[in-house]
N, C-alpha and C positions, 0 to 999 in steps of 0.2 A: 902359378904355373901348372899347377894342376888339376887344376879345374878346366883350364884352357888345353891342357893335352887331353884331357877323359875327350873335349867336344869336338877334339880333332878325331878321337879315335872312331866317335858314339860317326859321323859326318861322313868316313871314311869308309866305314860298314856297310852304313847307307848306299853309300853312293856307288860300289862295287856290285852288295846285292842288286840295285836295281838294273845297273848294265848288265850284268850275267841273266837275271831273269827277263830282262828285253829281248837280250839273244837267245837263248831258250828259246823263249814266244814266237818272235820274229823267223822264228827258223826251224821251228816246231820240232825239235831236238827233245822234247821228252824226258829232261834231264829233271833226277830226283831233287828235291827240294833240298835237302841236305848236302846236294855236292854243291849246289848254289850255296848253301852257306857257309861249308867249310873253303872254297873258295875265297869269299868274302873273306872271311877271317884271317888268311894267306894272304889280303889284300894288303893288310894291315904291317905287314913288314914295308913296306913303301915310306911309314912312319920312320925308320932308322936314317931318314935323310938329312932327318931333323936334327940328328943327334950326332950322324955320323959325315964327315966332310967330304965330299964328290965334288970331281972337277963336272963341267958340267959333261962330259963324254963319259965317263963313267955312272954319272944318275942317269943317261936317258938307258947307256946298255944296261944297266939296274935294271930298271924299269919298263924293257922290253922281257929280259929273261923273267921277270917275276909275272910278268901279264902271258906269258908263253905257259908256262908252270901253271898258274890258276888257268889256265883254258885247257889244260890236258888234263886236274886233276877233275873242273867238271863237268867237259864235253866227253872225253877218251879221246881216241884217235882211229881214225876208219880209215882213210887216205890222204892227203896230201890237198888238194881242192877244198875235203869236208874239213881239215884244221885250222887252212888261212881264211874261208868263208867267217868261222867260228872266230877268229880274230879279229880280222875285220869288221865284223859285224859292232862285237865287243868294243873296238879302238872308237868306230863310230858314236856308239851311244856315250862313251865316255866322254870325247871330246865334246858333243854335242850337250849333257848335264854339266860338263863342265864350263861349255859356255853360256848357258842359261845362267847358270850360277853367279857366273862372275856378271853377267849386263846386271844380274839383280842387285848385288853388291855395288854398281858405279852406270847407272841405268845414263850417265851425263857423256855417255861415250858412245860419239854416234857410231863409228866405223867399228867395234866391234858388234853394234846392234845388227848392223847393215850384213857383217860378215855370218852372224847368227842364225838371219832369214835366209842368207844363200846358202846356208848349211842345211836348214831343216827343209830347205825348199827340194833340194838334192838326194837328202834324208828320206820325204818322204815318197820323190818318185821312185827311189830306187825299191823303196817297201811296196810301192802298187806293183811293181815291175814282180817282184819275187809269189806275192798273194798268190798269180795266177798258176804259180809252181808247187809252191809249197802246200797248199788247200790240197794240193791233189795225195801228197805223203799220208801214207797212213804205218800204224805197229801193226803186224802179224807176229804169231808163234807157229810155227813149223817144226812137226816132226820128223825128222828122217834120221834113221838106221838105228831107233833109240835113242835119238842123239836131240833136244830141245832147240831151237833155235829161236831167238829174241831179233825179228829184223826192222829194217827199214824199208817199205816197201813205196813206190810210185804207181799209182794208178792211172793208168794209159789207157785211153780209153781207142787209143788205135790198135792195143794186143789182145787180138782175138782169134788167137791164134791153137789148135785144137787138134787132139789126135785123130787123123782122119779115119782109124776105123772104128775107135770106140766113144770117138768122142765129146772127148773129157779136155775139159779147159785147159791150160799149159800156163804154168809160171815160169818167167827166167830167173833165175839165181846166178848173180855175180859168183861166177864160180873159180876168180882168182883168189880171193877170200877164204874158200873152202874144201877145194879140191878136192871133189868127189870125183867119183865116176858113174857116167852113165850107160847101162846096158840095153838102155829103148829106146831105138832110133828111130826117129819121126820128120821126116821128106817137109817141106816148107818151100814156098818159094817167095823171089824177092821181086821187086823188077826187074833185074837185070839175069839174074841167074835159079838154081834148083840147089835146095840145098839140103844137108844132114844135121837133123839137132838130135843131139846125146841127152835122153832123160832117165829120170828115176822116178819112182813112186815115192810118193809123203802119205806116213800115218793118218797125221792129223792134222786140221788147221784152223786156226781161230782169228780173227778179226777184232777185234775191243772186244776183246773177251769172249767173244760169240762164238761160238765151232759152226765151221761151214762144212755141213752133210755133204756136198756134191763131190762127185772123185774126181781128180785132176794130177797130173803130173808134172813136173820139176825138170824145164828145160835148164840144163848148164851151159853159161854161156863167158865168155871170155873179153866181153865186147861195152858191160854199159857202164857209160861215162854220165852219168849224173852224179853231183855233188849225196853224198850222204847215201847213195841209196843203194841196199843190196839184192832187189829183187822187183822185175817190173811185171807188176800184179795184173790178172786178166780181171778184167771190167764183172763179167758173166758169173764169174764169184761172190758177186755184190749182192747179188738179185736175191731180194727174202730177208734181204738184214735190215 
């Protein structure tokens, strides 16, 4: 019996890291290798099922709050969209190794083979669907008022957006997140209307590690609903790296 528990537990680890690090990847989340694997390792209470007797309504709420818990310890939490994306994503790749798993273990079972391919078929449009999203995420660090900032940025290549007398590129900064305030107001228009952005000046700013020389300022805005992302990066900041 113990031999057979260590390869329940050795199976387990496995099977946890590689979902956490699929979602990682798949979602470009950036996340330290170490929270994937103490994750993992929290995976591993799921084990107590074995030991411990659950009707079956209490293993699956188990087993929701324990997969909730491992995705907070190694995604964080930014909002509400980026935590159930981050589960979802997770719930996916599980289900999915876990039913490779099991056709390999009983490959004499047509209907769960059947149900397999319209998994991953599903699987993986929804992953070309995301590519054209996610390739565009990049890390910046942003300095402003002394203060470091570690973000998620989106690269639009339709924000080109620029102070009209001096300039200088413009970033938006989710600024329900951060609540700054800005003292440089910069005129913008839309289609439909004219309008006022409140910005600030940034120190410094780097790209993968690269510090981008050009001066640019830090529109705050109230407004963007992308999944995961704190700031939508001007294009023209790119140029040289």
């Amino acid at each position: 019996m113990r031999v057979y528990l260590d390869i329940i537990i050795v199976i387990n680890f496995i099977f946890d890291f590689i979902s956490l690090l699929g979602t990682s990847i798949v979602l470009k989340r950036n996340t330290k290798l170490f929270r994937i694997i103490l994750g993992s390792i929290l995976g591993e209470l799921s084990i107590l099922s074995i030991f411990i007797r659950f009707n079956s309504i209490e293993l699956i709420l188990m087993k929701i709050l324990l997969s909730i818990f491992i995705n907070l310890i190694v995604f964080g939490f930014h909002d509400i969209r980026y935590f159930f994306t981050n589960l979802y994503y997770f719930y996916l790749l599980e289900l999915l190794l876990g039913g490779l798993l099991y056709v390999v273990r009983s490959n004499n079972y047509l209907i769960e083979i059947l149900i397999g391919i319209i998994f991953i078929y599903f699987f993986i449009k929804s992953i070309k669907k995301l590519k054209n999203n996610y390739n565009k995420y990049i890390s910046i660090r942003l300095d402003i008022n002394n203060n470091t900032y570690k973000l998620n940025a989106f690269l639009d290549t339709g924000n080109k957006l620029k102070d009209p007398y001096l300039k200088s590129p413009i970033i938006i900064l989710d600024n329900n997140k951060f609540n700054l305030e800005g003292d440089i107001l910069v005129p913008y228009n839309t289609c439909n209307s004219n309008n006022i952005l409140r910005c600030i000046k940034g120190s410094n700013l780097y790209v993968n590690n690269k510090r981008i020389n050009k001066k640019f300022l830090i529109g705050l805005s109230n407004n963007i609903n992308l999944d995961g992302v704190d700031c939508i990066f001007n294009e023209e900041l790119m140029e040289g790296i």
